[in-house]
C-alpha positions as CSV (number, residue, x, y, z in Angstrom):
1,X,-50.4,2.8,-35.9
2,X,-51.4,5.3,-33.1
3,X,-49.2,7.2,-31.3
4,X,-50.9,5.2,-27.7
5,X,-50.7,1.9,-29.2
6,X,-47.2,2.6,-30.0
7,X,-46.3,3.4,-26.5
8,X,-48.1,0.6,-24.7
9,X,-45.8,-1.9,-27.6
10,X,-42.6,0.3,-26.6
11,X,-42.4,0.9,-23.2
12,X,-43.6,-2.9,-22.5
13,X,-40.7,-3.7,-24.4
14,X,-38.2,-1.5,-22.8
15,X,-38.9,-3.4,-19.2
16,X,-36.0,-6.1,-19.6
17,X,-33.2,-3.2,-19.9
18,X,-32.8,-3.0,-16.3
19,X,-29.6,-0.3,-16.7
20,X,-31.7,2.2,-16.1
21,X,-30.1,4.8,-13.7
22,X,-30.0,8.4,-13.4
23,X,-27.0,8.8,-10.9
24,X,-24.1,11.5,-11.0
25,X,-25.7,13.9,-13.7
26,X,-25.3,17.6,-13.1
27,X,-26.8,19.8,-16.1
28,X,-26.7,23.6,-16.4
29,X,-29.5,25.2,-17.0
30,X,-30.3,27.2,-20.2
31,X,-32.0,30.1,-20.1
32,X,-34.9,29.8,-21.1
33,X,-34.9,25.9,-21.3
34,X,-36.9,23.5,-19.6
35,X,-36.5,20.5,-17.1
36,X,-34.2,19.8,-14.7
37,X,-31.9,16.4,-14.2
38,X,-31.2,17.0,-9.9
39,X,-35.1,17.4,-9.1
40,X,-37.7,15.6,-7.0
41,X,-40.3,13.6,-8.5
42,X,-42.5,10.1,-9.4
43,X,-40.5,7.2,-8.4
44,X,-38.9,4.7,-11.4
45,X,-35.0,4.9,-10.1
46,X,-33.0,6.2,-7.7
47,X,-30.1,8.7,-7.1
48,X,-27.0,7.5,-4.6
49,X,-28.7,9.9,-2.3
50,X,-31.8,8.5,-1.9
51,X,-33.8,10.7,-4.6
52,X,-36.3,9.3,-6.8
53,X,-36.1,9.9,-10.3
54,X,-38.8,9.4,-12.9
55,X,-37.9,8.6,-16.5
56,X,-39.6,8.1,-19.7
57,X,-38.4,4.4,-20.0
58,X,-39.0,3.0,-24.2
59,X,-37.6,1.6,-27.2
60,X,-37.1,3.4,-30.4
61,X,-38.5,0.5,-32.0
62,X,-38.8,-3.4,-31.1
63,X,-37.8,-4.5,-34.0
64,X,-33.9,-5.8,-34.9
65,X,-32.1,-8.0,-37.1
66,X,-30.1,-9.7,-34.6
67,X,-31.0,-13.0,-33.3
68,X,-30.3,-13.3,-29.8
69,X,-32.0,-16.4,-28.4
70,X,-32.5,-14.7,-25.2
71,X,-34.3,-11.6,-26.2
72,X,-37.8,-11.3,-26.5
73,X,-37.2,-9.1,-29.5
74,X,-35.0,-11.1,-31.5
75,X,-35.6,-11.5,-35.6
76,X,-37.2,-14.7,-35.7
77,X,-40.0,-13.7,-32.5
78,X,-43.3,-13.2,-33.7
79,X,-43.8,-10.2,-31.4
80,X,-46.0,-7.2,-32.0
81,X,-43.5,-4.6,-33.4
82,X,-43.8,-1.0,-33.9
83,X,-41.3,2.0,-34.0
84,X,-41.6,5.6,-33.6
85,X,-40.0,8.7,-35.4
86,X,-37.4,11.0,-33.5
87,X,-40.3,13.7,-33.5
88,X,-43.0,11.7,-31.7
89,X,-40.1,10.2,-29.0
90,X,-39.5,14.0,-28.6
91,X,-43.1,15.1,-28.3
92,X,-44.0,12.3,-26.1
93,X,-41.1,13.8,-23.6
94,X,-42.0,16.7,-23.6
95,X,-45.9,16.3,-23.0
96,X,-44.8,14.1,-19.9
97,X,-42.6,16.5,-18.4
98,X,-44.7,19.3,-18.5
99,X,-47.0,16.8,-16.9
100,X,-44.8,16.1,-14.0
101,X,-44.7,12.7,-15.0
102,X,-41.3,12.4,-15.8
103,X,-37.9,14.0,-15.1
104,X,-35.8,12.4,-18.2
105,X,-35.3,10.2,-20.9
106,X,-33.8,6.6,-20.7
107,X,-34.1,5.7,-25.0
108,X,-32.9,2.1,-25.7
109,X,-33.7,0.4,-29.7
110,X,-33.5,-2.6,-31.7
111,X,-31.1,-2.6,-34.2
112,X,-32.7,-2.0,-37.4
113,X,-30.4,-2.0,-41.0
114,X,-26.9,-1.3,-39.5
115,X,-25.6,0.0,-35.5
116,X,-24.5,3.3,-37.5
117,X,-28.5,4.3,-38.8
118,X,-30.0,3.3,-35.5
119,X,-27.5,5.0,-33.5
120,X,-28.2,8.2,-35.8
121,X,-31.9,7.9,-34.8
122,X,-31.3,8.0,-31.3
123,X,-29.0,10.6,-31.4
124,X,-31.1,12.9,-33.2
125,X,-34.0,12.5,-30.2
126,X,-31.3,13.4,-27.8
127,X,-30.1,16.3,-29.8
128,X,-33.7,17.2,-30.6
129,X,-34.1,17.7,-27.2
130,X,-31.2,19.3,-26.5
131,X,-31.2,22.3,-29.4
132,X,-34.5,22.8,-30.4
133,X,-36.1,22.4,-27.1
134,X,-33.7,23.3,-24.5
135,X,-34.0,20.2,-22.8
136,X,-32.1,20.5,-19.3
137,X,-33.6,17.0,-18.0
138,X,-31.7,13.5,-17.6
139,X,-30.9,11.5,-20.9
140,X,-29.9,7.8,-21.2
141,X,-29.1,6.4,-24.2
142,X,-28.2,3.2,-25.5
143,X,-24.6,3.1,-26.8
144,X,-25.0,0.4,-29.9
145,X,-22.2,-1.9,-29.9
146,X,-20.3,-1.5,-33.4
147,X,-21.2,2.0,-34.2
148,X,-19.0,4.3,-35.4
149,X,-16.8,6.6,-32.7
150,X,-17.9,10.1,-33.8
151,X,-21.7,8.6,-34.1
152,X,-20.3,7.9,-30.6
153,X,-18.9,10.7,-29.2
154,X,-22.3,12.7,-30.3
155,X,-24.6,10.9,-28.3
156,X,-22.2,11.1,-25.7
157,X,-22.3,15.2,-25.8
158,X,-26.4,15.1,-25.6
159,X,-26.8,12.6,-23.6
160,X,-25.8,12.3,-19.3
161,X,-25.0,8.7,-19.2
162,X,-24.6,5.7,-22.3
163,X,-25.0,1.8,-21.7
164,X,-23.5,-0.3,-23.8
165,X,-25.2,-4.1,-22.5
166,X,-22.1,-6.6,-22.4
167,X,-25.1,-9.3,-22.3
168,X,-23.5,-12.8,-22.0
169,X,-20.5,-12.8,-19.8
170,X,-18.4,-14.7,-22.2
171,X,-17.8,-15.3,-26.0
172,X,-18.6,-18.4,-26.0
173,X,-22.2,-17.8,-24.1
174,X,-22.3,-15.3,-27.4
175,X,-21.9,-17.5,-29.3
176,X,-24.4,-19.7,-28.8
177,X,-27.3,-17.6,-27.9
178,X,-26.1,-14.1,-29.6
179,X,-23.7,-15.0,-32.2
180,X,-24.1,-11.7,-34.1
181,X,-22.5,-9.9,-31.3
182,X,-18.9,-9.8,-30.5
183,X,-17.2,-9.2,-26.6
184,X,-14.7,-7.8,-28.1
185,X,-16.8,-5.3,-30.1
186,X,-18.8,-4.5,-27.3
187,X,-15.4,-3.8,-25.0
188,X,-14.7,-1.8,-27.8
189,X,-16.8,0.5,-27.8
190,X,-16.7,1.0,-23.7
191,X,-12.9,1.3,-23.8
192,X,-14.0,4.3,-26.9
193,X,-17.0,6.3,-24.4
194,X,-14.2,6.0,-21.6
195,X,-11.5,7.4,-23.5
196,X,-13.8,10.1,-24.6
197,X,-15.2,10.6,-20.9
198,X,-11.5,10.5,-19.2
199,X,-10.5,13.0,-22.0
200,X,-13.2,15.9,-21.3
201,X,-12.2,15.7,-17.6
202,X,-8.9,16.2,-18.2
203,X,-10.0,19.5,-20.4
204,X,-12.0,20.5,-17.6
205,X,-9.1,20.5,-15.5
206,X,-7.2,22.0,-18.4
207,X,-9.6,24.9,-18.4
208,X,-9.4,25.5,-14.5
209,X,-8.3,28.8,-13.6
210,X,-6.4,29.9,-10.4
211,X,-7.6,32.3,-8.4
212,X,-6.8,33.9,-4.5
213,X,-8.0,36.1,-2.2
214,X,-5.8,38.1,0.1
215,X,-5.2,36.0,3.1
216,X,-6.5,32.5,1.7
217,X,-4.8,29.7,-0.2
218,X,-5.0,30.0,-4.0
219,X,-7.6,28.3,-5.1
220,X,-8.2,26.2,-8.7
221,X,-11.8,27.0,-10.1
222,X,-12.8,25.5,-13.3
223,X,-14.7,27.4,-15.9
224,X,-15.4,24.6,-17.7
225,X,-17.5,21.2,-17.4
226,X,-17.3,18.4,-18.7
227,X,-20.0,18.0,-21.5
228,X,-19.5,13.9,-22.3
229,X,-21.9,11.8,-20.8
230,X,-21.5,13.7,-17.2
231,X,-22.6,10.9,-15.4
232,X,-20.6,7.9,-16.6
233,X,-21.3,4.5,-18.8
234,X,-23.3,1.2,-17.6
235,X,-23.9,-2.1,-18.6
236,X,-25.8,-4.8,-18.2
237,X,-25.3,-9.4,-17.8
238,X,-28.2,-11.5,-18.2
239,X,-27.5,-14.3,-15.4
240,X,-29.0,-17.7,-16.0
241,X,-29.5,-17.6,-19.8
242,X,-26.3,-20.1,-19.8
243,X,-24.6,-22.5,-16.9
244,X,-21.9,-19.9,-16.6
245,X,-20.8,-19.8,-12.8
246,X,-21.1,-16.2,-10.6
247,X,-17.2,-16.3,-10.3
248,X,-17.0,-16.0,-14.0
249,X,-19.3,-12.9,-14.0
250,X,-17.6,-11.5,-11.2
251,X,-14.3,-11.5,-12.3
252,X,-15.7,-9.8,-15.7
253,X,-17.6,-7.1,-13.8
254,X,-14.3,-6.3,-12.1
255,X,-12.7,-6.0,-15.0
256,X,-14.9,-4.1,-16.8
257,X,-15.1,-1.5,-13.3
258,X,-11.5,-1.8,-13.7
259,X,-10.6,-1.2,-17.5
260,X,-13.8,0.9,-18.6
261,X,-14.4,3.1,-15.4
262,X,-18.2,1.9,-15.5
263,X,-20.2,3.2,-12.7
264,X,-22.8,0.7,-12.3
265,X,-23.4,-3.3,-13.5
266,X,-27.3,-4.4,-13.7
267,X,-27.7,-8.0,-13.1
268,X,-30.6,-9.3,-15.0
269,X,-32.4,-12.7,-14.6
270,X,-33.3,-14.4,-17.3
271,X,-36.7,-14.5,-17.8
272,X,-38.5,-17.6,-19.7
273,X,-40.9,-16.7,-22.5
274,X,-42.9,-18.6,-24.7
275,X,-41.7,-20.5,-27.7
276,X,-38.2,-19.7,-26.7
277,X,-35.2,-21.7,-28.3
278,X,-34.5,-25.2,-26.7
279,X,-30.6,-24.1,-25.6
280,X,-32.5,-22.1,-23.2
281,X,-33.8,-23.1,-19.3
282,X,-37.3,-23.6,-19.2
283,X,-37.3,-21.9,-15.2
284,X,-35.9,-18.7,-14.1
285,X,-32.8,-18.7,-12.4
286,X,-34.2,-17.4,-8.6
287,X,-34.1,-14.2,-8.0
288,X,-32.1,-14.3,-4.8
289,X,-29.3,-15.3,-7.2
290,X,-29.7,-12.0,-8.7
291,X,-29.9,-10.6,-5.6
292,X,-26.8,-12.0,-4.2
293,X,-24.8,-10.8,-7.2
294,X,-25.8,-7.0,-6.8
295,X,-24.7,-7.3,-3.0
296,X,-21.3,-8.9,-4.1
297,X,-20.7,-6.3,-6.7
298,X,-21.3,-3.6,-3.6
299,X,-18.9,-5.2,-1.7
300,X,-16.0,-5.0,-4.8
301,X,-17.0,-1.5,-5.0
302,X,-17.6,0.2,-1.9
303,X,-16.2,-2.3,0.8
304,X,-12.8,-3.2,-0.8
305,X,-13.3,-7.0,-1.6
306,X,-11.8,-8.9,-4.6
307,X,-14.0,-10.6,-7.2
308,X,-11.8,-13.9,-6.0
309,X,-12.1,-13.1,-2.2
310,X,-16.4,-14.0,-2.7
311,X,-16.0,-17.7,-4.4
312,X,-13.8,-20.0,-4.4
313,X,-12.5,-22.7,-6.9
314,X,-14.5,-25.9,-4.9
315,X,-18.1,-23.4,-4.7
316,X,-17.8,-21.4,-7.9
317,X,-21.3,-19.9,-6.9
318,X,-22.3,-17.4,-4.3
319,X,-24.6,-19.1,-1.4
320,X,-28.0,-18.2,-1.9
321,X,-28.4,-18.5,1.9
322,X,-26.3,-16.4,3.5
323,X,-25.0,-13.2,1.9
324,X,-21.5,-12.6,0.5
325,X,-19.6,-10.6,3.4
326,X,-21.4,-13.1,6.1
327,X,-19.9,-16.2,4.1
328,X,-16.3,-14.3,3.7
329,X,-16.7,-13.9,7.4
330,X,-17.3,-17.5,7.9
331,X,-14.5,-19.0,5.9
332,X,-11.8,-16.6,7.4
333,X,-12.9,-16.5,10.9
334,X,-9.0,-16.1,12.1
335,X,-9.2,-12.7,11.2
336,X,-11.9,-12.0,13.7
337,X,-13.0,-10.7,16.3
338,X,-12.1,-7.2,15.3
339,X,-12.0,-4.9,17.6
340,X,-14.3,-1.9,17.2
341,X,-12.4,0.4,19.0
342,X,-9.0,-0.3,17.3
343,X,-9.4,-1.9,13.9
344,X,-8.8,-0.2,11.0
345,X,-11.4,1.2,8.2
346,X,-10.7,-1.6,6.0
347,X,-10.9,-4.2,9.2
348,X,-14.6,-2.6,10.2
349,X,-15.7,-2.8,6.2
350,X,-15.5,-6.4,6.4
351,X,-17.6,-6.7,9.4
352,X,-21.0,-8.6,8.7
353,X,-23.7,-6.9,9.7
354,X,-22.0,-3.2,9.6
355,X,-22.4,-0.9,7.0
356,X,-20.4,1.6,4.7
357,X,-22.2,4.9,5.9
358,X,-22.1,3.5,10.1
359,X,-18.2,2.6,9.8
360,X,-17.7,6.0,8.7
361,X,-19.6,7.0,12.3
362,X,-17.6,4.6,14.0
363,X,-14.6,6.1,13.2
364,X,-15.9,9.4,14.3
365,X,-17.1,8.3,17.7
366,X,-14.3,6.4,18.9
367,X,-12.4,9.2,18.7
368,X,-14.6,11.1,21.7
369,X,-14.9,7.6,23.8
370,X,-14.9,3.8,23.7
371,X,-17.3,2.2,21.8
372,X,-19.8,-0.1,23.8
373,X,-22.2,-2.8,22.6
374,X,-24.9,0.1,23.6
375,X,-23.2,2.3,21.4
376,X,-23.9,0.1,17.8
377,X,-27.0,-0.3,18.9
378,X,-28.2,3.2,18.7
379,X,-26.0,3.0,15.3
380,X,-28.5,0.6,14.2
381,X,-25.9,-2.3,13.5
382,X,-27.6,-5.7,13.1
383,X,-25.9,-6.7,16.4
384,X,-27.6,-10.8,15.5
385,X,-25.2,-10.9,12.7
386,X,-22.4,-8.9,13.7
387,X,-21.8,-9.8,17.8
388,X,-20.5,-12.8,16.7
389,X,-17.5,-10.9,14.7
390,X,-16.3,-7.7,17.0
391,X,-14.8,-7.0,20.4
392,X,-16.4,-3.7,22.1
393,X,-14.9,-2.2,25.0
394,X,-17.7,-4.2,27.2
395,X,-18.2,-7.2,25.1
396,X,-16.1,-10.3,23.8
397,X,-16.9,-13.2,21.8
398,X,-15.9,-16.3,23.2
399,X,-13.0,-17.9,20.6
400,X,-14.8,-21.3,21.2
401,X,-17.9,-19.7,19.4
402,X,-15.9,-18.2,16.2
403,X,-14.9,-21.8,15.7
404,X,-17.6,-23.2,15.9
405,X,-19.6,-25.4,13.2
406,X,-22.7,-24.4,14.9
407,X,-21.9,-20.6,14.1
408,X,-23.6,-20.6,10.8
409,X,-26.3,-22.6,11.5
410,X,-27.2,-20.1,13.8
411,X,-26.6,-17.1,11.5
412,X,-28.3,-18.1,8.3
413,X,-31.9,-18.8,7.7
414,X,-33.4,-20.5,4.6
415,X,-33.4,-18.3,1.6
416,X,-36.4,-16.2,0.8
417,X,-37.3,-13.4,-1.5
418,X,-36.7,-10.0,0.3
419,X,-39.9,-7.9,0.7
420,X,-39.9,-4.5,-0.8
421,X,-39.5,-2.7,2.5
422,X,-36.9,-4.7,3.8
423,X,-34.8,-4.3,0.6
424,X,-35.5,-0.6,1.0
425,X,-34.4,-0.7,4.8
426,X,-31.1,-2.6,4.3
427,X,-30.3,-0.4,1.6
428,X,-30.8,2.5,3.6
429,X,-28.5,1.2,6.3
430,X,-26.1,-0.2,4.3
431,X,-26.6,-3.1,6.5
432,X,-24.3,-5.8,4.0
């Protein structure tokens, strides 16, 4: 098969991996190498500030002996397949780099005769790359479940991030639509890449030398970095594939952020193909759902909310209507208003309507003066959804309004799929 046709087959095939990130990867140059992971260029995913990264998104090959019911590329589909060779993955990266089309290398695969072999194949593009070519660029690979730890820990010294995709939230969902694959396996081999990750910072820090200047505090300066998979692990849930509630996956994804130090969960939709098993839906889950569960994973990350703090046991789900902190908001309304001028970081986090990034300037202002409602609205807080919530030194909700059943009526619209722009703005802002 030609190289082209191969490509077209691949990378089509690579487009429901959505745990494709290049985020937190910081490579030294090698003399004389090539590429660069912290650089400006096309657009296919972005850096926590605000860069665009391009990758080389593909498949070592579509073809695997697992039967997940969910996946397009299962055994029993009658797909197109194809696979490539370590060498043409290698030249293909290359050519497009020198290009300017891409920055880096997210490499995903099948699994074809045992996780060991195709673990080996993708660790020898990544090495490839690495030795032979000085490749200095970004490099995601797929962690395969059930491969062997020193297969393992290789790929992890090549490569700036490893995934290994969790899938199904719970056994039983494996079960059924996956039954070759284990959650237990899988944790496995995310508790193994931690391990390894938590170990080569802790020889970094090891390695750190101490050094002072007359006058000045000594100073700790390592000579040493860490080499294993710089910029973390991720994963990634199909939602929708089974009836399994968002509290269910919620409590998992804080686990697994928890246990396994993961830096980011994808959220995938399950998308509906032709010919596809009868266990699964004929219709898509909607993709506000997915949406919803991306914003209540940044809230258990960034604005200190508990997985059990965004559902509760009567509405297991999260409201596709009204986002997560805005329905928090609306079933503890005691705790408001806070005041701007005198709550605490954690208090202001909470606030509907006001960002990470603008409590941060909050803090910083209030120090100089009182904060006014003039004052959040040159911050750019979305003063519809928040007025309702926090006391400014010339503005008060009335109590009567906080308890009101009308409050949320007037606060929530009915749901619609976010616009490219707007989801661009609002993450911007922070605005959650």
């Amino acid at each position: 098969m030609e190289l082209a046709a191969k490509l077209e087959i691949l990378a089509d095939a690579a487009k429901y991996d959505a745990s494709c990130a290049s985020s937190g990867a910081i490579r030294k140059a090698a003399p004389g190498g090539i590429g660069n992971s912290t650089g400006m260029g096309i657009c296919h995913s972005y850096t926590p500030d605000g860069r665009c990264i391009s990758l080389l998104k593909i498949l070592l090959t579509n073809y695997c002996v697992y039967d997940c019911k969910f996946c397009v590329n299962r055994i029993s589909s009658d797909t197109r397949r194809a696979r490539f060779m370590p060498e043409e993955i290698i030249s293909l990266t290359l050519d497009f780099y020198r290009r300017n089309y891409i920055e880096g290398l997210f490499l995903s695969s099948g699994i074809i005769q045992s996780p060991d072999y195709t673990m080996e194949q993708l660790v020898a593009v990544a090495r490839g790359l690495r030795t032979e070519h000085k490749f200095n660029g970004y490099i995601h690979l797929k962690a395969i479940p059930g491969a062997s730890k020193e297969i393992l820990h290789e790929a992890g010294t090549w490569a700036d991030r490893l995934s290994a995709n969790v899938e199904l939230p719970t056994q039983d969902d494996l079960t059924k639509l996956a039954p070759e694959k284990q959650l237990v396996t899988i944790r496995k081999t995310m508790s193994g890449i931690s391990s390894d990750v938590d170990r080569a910072k802790e020889e970094t820090r090891a390695a750190a030398t101490i050094i002072s200047r007359p006058g000045a505090a000594p100073k700790r300066v390592s000579t040493k970095r860490s080499r294993f998979a710089p910029a973390g692990q991720s994963t990634q849930m199909v939602v929708g594939a089974t009836d399994t509630n968002d509290a269910t996956i919620l409590n998992l994804a804080s686990d697994l952020y928890g246990t396994h130090g993961l830096r980011r969960i994808y959220y995938s939709a399950f998308s509906p193909f032709p010919k596809a098993d009868s266990r699964l839906p004929i219709q898509a889950p909607p993709l506000v759902r997915e949406h919803r569960l991306y914003e209540a994973d940044w809230l258990m990350r960034y604005y200190g909310f508990s997985a059990s703090e965004l559902t509760t046991a009567t509405h297991p789900n999260l409201d596709l209507r009204v986002d997560p902190k805005l329905n928090w908001a609306l079933r503890n309304r005691e705790r408001f208003p806070v005041d701007i001028n005198r709550g605490t970081r954690e208090e202001l986090l909470r606030i509907p309507g006001i960002g990470y990034r603008t409590v941060s300037r909050i803090l910083s202002i209030r120090r100089y003066h009182r904060i006014r409602l003039e004052d959040l609205k040159k911050l750019r807080v979305f003063l519809r959804r928040a007025k309702a919530f926090v006391m400014t030194a010339d503005s008060s909700p009335v109590v009567s309004e906080l308890d009101s059943v009308g409050l949320k009526t007037g606060l929530v619209s009915a749901p619609v799929q976010m616009s490219l722009f707007e989801a661009q703005v609002a993450a911007v802002n922070g605005e959650l």
